[in-house]
C-alpha positions as CSV (number, residue, x, y, z in Angstrom):
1,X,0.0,0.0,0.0
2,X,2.8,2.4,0.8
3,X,3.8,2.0,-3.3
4,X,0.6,2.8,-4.0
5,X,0.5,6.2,-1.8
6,X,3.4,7.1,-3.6
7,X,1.9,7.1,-7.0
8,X,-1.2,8.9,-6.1
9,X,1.1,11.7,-4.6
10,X,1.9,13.0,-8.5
11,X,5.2,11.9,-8.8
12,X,6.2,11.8,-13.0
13,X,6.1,7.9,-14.1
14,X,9.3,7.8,-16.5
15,X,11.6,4.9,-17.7
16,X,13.7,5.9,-15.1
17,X,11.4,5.0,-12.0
18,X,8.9,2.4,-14.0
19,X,10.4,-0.7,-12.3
20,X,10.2,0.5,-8.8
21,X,7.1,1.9,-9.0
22,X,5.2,-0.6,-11.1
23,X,4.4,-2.7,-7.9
24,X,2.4,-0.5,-6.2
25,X,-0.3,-0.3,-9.6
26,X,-3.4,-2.3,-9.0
27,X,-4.2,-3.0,-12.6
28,X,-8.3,-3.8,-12.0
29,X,-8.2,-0.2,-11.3
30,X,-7.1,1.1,-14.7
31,X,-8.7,2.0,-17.5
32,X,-9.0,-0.5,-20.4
33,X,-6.4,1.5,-22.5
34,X,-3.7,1.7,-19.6
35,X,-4.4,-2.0,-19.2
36,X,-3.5,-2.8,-22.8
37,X,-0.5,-0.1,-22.1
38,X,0.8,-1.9,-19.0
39,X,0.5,-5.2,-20.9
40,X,2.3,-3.8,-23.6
41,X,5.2,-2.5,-21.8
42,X,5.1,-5.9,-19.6
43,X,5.6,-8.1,-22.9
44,X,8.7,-5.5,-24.6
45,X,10.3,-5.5,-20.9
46,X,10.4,-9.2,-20.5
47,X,8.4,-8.9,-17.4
48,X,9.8,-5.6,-16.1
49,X,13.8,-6.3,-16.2
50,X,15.4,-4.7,-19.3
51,X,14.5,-1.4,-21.4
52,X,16.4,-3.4,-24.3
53,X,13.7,-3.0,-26.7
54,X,12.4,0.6,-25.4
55,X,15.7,2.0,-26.6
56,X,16.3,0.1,-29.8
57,X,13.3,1.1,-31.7
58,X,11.7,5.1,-32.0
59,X,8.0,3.3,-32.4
60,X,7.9,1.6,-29.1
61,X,9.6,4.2,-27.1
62,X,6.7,6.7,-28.2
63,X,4.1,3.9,-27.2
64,X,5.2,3.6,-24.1
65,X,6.1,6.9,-23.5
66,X,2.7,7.8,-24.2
67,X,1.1,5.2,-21.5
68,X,3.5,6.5,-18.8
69,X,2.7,9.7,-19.5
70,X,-1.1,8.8,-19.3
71,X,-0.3,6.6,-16.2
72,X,0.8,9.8,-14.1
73,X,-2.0,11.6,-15.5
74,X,-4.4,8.8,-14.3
75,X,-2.6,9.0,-10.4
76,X,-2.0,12.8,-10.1
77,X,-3.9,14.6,-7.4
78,X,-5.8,10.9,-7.0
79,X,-5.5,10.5,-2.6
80,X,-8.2,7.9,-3.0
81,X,-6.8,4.4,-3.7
82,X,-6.8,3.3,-0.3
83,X,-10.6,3.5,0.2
84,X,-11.3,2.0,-3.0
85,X,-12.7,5.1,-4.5
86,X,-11.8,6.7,-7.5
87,X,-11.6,10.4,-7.2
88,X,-13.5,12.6,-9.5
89,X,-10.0,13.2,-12.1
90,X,-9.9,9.6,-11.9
91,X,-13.4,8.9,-12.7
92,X,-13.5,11.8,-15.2
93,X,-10.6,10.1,-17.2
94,X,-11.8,6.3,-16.8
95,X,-15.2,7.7,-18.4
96,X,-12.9,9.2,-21.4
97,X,-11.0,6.3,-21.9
98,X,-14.7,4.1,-22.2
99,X,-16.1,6.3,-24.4
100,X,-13.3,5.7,-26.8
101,X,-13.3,2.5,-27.0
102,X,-17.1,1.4,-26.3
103,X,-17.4,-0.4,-29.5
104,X,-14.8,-3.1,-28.4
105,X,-15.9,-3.5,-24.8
106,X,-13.6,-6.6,-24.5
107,X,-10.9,-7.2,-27.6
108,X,-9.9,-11.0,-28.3
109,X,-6.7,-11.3,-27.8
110,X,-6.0,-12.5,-31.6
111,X,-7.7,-9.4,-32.4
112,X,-5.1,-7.0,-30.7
113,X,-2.0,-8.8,-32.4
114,X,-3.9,-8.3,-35.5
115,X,-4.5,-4.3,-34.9
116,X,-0.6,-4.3,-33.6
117,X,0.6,-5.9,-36.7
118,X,-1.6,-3.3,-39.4
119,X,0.1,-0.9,-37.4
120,X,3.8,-2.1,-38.4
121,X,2.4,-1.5,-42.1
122,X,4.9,1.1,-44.3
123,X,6.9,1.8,-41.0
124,X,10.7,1.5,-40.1
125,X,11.2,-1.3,-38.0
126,X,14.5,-2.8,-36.1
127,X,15.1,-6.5,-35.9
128,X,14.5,-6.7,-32.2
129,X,11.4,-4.7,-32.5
130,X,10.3,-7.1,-34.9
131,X,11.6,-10.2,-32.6
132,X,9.6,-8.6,-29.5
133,X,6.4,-8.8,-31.3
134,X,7.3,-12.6,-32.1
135,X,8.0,-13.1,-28.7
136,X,4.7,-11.5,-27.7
137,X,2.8,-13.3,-30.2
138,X,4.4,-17.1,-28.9
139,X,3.8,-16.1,-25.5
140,X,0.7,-15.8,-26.5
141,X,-0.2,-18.6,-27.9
142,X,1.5,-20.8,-25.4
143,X,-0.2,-19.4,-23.0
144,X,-3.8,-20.3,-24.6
145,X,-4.9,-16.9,-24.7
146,X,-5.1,-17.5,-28.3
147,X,-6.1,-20.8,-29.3
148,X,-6.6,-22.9,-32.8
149,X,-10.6,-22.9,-32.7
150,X,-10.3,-18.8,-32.7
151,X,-12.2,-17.7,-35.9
152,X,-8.8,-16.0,-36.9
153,X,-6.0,-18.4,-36.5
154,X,-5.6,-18.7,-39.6
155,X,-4.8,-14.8,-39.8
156,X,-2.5,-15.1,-36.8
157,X,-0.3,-18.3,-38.2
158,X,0.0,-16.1,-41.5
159,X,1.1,-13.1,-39.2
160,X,3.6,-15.3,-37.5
161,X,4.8,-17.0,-40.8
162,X,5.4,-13.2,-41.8
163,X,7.2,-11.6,-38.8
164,X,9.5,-14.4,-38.8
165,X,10.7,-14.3,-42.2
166,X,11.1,-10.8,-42.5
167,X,13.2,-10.8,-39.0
168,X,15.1,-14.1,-40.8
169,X,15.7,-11.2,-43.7
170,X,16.7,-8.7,-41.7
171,X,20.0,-7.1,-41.7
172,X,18.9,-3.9,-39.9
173,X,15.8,-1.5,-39.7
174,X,13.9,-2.1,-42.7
175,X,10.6,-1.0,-43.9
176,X,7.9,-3.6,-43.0
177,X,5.0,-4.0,-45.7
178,X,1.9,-6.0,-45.4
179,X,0.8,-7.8,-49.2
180,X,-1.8,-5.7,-50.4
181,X,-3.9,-8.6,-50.9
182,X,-4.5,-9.0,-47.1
183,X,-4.4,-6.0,-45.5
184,X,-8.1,-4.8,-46.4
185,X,-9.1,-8.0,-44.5
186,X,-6.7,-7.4,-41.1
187,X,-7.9,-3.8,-41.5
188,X,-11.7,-5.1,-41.5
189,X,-11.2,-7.5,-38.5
190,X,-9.0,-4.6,-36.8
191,X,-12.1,-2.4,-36.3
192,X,-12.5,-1.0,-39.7
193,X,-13.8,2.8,-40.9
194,X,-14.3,2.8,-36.2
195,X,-10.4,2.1,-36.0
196,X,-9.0,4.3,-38.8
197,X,-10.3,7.6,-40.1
198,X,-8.7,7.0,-42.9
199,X,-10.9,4.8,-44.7
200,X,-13.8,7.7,-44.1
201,X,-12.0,9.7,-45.7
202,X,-11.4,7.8,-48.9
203,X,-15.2,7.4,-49.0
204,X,-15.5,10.9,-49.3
205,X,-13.2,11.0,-51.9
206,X,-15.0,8.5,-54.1
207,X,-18.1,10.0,-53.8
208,X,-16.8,13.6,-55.2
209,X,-15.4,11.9,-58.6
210,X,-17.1,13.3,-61.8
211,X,-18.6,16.0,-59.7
212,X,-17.7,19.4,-60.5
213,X,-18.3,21.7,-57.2
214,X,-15.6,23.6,-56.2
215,X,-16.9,24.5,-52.9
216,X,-17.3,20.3,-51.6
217,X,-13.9,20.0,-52.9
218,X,-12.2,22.7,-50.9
219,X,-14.2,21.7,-47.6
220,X,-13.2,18.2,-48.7
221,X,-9.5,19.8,-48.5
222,X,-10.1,21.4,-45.0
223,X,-11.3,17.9,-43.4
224,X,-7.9,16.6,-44.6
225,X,-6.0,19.2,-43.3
226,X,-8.3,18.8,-40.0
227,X,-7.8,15.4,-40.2
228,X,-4.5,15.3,-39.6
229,X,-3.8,18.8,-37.7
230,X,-6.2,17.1,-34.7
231,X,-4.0,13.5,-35.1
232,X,-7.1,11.7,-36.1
233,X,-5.0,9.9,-38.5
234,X,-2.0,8.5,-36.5
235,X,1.6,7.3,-37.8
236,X,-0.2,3.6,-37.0
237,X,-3.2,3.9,-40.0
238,X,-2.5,1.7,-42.5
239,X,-3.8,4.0,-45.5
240,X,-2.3,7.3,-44.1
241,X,-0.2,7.5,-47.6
242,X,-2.8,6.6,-49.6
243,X,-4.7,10.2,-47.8
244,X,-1.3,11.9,-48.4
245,X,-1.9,10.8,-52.3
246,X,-5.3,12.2,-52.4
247,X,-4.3,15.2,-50.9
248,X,-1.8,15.6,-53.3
249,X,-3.7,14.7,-56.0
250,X,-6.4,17.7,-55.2
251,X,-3.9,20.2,-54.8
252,X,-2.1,19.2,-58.0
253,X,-5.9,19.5,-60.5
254,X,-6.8,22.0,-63.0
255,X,-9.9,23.1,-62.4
256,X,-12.6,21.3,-60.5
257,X,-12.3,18.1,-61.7
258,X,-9.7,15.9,-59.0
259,X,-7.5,13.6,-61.4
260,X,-7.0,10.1,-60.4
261,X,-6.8,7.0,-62.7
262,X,-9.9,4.1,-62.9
263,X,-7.2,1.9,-61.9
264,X,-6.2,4.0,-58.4
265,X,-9.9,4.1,-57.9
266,X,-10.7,0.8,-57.9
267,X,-7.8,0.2,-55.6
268,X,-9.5,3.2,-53.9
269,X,-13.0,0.9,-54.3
270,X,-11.6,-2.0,-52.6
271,X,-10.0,-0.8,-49.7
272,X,-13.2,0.7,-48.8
273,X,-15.2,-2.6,-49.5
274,X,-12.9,-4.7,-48.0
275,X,-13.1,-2.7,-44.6
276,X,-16.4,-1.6,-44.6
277,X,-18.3,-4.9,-42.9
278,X,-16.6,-4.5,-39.7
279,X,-20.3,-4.1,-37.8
280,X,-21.2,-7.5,-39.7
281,X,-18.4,-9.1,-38.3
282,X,-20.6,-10.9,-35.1
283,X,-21.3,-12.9,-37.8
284,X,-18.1,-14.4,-37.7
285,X,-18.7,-15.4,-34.1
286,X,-22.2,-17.0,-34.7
287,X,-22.5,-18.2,-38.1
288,X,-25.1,-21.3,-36.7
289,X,-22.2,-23.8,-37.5
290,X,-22.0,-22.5,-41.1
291,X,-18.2,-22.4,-43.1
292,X,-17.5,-19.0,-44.3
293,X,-15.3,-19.1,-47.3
294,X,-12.8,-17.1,-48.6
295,X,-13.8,-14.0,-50.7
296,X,-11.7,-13.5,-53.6
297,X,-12.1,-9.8,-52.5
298,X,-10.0,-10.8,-49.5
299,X,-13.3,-10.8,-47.4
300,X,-15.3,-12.8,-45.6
301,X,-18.7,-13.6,-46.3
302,X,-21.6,-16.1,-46.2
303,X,-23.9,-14.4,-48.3
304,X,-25.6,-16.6,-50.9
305,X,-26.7,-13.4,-53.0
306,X,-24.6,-10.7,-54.8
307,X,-22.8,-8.3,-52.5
308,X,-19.8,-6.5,-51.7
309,X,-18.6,-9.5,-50.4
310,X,-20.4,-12.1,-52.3
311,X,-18.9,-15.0,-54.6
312,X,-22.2,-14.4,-57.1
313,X,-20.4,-11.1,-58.2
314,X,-18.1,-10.0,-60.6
315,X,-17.7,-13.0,-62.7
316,X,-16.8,-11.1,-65.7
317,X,-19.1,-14.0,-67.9
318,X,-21.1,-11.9,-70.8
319,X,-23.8,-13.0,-73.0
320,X,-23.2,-12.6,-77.0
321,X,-25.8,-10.2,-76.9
322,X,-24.2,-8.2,-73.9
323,X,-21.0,-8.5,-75.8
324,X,-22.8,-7.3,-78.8
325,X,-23.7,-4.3,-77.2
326,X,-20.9,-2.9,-75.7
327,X,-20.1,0.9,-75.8
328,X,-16.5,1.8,-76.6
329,X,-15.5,5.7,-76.9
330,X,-13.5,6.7,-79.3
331,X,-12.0,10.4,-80.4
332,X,-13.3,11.9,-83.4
333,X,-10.2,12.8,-85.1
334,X,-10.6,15.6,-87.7
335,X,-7.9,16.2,-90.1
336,X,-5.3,15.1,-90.9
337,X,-5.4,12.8,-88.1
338,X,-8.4,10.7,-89.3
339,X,-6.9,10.0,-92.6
340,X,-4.0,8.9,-90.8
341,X,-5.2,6.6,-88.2
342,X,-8.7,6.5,-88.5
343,X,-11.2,7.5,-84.5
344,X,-8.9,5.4,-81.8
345,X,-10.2,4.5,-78.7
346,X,-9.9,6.9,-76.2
347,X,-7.2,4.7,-74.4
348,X,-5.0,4.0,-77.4
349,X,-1.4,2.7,-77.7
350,X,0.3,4.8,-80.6
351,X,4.2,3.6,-81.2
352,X,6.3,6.4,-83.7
353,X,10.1,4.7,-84.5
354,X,12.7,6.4,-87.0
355,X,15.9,7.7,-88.0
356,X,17.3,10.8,-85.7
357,X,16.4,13.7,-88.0
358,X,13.5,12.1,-89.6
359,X,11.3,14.6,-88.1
360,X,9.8,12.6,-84.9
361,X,10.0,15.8,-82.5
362,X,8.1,18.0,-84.8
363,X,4.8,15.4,-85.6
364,X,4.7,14.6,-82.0
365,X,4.7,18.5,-81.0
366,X,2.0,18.8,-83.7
367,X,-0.5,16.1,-82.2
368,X,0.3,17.0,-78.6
369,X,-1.1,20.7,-79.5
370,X,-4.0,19.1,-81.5
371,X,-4.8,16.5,-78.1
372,X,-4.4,19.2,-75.8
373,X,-6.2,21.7,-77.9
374,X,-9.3,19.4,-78.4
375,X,-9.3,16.2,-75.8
376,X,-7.8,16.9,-72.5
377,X,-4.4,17.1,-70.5
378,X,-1.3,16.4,-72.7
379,X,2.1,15.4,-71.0
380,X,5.2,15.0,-72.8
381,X,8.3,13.1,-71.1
382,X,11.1,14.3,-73.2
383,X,14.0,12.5,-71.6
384,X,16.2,13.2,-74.1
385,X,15.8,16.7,-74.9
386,X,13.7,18.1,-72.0
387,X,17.2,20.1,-70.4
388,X,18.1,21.0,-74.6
389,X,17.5,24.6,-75.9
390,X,16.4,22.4,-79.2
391,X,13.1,22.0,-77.5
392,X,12.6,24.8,-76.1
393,X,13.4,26.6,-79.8
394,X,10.8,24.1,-81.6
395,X,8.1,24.6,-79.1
396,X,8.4,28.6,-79.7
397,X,8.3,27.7,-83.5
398,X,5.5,25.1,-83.6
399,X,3.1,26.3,-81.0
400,X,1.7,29.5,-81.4
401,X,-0.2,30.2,-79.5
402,X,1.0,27.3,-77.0
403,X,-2.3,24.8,-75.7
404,X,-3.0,25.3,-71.9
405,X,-3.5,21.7,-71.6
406,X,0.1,20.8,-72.4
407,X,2.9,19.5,-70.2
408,X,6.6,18.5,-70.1
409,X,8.4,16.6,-68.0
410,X,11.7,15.4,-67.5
411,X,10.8,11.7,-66.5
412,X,8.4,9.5,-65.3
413,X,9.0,10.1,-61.3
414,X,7.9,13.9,-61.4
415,X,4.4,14.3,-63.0
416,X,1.7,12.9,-61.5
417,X,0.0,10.7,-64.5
418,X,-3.7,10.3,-63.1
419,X,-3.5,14.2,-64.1
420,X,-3.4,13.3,-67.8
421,X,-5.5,11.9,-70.6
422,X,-2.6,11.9,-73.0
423,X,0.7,10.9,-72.0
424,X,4.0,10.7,-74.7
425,X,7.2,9.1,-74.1
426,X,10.2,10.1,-76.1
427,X,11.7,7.9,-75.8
428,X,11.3,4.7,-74.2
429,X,14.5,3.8,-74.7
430,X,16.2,7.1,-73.0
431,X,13.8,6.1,-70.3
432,X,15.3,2.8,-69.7
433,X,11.5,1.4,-69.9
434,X,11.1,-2.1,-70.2
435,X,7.7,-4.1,-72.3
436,X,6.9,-5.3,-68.7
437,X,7.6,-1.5,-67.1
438,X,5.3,-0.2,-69.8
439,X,2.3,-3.2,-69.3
440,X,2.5,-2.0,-65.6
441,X,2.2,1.4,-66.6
442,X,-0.4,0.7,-68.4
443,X,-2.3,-1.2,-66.0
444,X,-2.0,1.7,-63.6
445,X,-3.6,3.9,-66.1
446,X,-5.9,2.3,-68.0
447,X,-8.5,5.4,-69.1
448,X,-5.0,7.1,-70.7
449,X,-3.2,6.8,-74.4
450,X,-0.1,6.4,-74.9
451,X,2.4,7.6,-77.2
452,X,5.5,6.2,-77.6
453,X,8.6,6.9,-79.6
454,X,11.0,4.1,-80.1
455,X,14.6,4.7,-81.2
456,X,16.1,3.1,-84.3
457,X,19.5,0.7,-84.7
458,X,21.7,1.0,-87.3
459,X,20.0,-1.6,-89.5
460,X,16.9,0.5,-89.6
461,X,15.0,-1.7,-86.8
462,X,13.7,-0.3,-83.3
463,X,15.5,-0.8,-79.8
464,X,13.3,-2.8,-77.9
465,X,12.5,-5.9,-80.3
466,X,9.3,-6.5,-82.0
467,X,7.8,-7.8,-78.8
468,X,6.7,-4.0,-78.6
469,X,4.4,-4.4,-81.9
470,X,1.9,-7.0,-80.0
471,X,1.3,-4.5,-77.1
472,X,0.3,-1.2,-79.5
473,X,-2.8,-0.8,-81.4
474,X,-1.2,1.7,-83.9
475,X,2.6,1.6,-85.6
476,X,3.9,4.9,-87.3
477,X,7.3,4.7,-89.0
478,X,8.6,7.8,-89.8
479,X,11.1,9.3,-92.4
480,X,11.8,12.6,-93.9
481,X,8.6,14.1,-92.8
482,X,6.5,11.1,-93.7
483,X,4.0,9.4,-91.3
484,X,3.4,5.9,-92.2
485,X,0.9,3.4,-90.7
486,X,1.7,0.3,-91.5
487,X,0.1,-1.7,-88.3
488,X,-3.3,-0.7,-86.2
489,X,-6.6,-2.4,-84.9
490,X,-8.5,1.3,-86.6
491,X,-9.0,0.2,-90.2
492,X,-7.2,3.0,-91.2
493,X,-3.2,3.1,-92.6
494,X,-2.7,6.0,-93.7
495,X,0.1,8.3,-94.7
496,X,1.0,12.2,-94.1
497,X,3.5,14.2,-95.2
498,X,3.6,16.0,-92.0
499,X,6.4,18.6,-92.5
500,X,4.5,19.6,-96.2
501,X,1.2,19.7,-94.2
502,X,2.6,21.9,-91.2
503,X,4.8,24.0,-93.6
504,X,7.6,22.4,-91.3
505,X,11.1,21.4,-93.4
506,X,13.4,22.1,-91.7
507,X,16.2,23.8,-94.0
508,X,19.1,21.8,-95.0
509,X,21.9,24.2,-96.1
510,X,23.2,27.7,-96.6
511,X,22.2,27.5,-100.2
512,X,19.1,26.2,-99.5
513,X,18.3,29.3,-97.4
514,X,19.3,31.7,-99.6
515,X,17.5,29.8,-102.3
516,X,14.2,30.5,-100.4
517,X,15.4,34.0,-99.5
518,X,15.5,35.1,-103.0
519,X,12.4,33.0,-103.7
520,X,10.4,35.0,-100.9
521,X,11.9,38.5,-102.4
């Protein structure tokens, strides 16, 4: 009892004085957060004898600074513990701490290795702060608390499989990941959109696509920013970046309209799906002897009709009929474009190869102004000549007045692509793109063309192999201002003598100029 005096008289709970004061805390007396703290800090300690851990790892020493902070907080000014009471502070606080987490009145204990282990995800971890949470989990398990009838054991033996191979990789602090196929589900059974603001606020964000209202979007942007200046998204959410890359996204539009590809939406989709049934998941716990099976969404479910979760959906079987009818849009090229390469899809894959000189530069500054001037957002990667006072010269000669809607970049690591319906490589080579860089690429960003210039050997082939020619829909060869199709899916193959068309060809020699100087006078 004399321990216990000593806490209530406000003395500052620190590292320093944990041990010796730790055996005067009654822990049926705290709060069920500083129960999980104490628990915590009893597991990293090995049973209140070595700091080890605490010091070796910037994650666990703010944990557990935060409980002792909240443990002296709980005891100051509290004269009370003797007679059983809690004082009003006391009270005051306990009532808080309920009231924060009264929708898990009592957490499994599978479920809190669960929450602990979404929390390692995209964060810098040490070997032994990776080995503690083995350690934890073992003891765990050993102990019975969790046992092999619990509805997740499979969950936990995959969580264990995982900690101990990435610790067997380790060579130091490392980033920990979690496969993006499984974390929707951990997040689910973690506690869901009641855990982690996050996933709110992606829900918000899906619901103001194709809506053009700039006043939701800039309250949209003040939640964010609210978000995160009142901590309600914490280092341990799980889809913090992917609220950073929404952020961004916003602040990086034109206009109202907030760029992002159909491919980082339905990523967007499925994160919200996947963590949105966490008030169905009782269910789990009293399924009347029924076998759930495993959602190819990463879900659980035993619904027999088409659902979020449901086996009955997305099947991706059509009828002839269904496939017959179809809707595909396409871009009404005027001309000369159309009698070049017919109305693409909207998503097209273009590929221009030819000799240096032949005039690439100049027809793809051409069709970038007549994209950007008629379709939508135009960016140009110019690896090769981006830093060069020849592009700068040719945009000031070809574009007048220069589109709005057209970009340049340096590389692919700058712009953000979701931001553009149009997007040019020159070249892929330069680039150091691969086929299988490019398929991802365009997997990413599946609503956008793509434009690509290839560079020619010395035998008058491509770099890159003809393996490129089965992944485009349309191949241009160029050569002394000629645009030839010779391969597309369009009907089309047409041919234009681009630098004729433009009033473009480029002068050859001294003589030459003065033979159109005297021409002109």
């Amino acid at each position: 009892m004399e321990n216990e005096e000593k806490l209530n008289r406000g003395f500052m709970i620190t590292s320093k004085n944990y041990f010796q004061k730790v055996t005067g805390i009654r822990t049926s007396d705290l709060p069920t957060n500083l129960k999980e703290g104490y628990d915590f800090v009893k597991e990293i300690t090995e049973g209140h004898t070595t700091w080890d851990y605490y010091h070796s790892d910037n994650d666990i020493k703010a944990t557990v600074d935060e409980y002792l902070a909240n443990l002296s907080t709980f005891y100051k000014g509290d004269d009370s513990t003797t007679s059983g009471q809690p004082s009003g502070s006391r009270r005051e606080i306990e009532s808080k701490s309920t009231n924060e987490v009264r929708h898990v009145e009592h957490i499994p204990e599978e479920i809190k290795f669960i929450k602990r282990y979404v929390g390692l995800h995209n964060k810098v971890k040490s070997p032994n702060a990776i080995l503690a949470f083995i350690k934890s989990l073992q003891r765990s398990i050993v102990q019975k608390l969790i046992q092999k009838k619990s509805p997740f054991a499979n969950e936990i033996q995959k969580i264990q499989d995982n900690l101990v191979k990435a610790y067997n990789k380790m060579k130091g602090e490392a980033t920990f990941t979690i496969a993006k196929a499984e974390l929707p589900k951990l997040v689910a059974i973690a506690g869901g959109e009641q855990v982690y603001p996050s996933i709110t606020a992606i829900k918000r964000f899906i619901g103001l696509q194709d809506k053009i209202d700039a006043k939701k979007i800039d309250t949209f942007i003040k939640y964010l920013e609210n978000l995160v200046k009142n901590k309600r998204i914490s280092k341990d959410d799980p889809y913090a970046d992917k609220v950073n890359s929404i952020y961004k996204a916003i602040k990086l539009r034109k206009g109202d309209r907030i760029p992002i590809s159909k491919a980082e939406l339905n990523g967007l989709e499925d994160i919200v799906r996947g963590c949105s049934c966490e008030k169905s998941l009782g269910r789990i716990y009293h399924t009347g002897g029924q076998k759930l099976r495993p959602c190819k969404r990463g879900t659980y479910t035993d619904a027999e009709h088409q659902g979020a979760c449901s086996h009955n959906r997305g099947l991706g079987v059509l009828s002839a009929e269904e496939m017959g009818n179809r809707q595909f849009e396409s871009l009404d090229f005027g001309y000369p474009w159309n009698t070049l390469m017919g109305k693409p899809a909207k998503n097209f894959t273009i590929m221009f190869h030819g000799e240096p000189g032949s005039g690439k530069t100049t027809l793809l500054l051409k069709f970038a102004e007549y994209l950007a001037n008629n379709f939508g957002n135009v960016l140009y990667i110019s690896s090769e000549e981006h830093g060069a006072s020849t592009l700068t010269d040719k945009i000031n000669e070809l574009l007048r007045p220069k589109p709005q809607n057209l970009d340049f970049a340096p590389d692919l690591e700058t712009p953000h692509l979701a931001a553009y319906q149009f997007i040019i490589l020159d070249s892929i080579n330069d680039l150091g793109l691969k086929l299988e860089d490019f398929k991802a690429l365009k997997k990413d960003n599946p609503d956008a063309a793509f434009i690509l210039v290839l560079q020619h050997t010395k035998d008058g082939n491509y770099r890159g192999g003809k393996d490129w020619e089965h992944h485009i829909e349309i191949g241009v060869s160029v050569e002394n201002g000629i645009a030839t199709v010779y391969r597309t899916r369009y009907g089309v193959k047409g041919s234009l003598d681009f630098f004729e068309h433009f009033d473009t060809r480029p002068i050859q020699s001294a003589a030459q100029f003065n033979q159109l100087n005297s021409t002109n006078f």
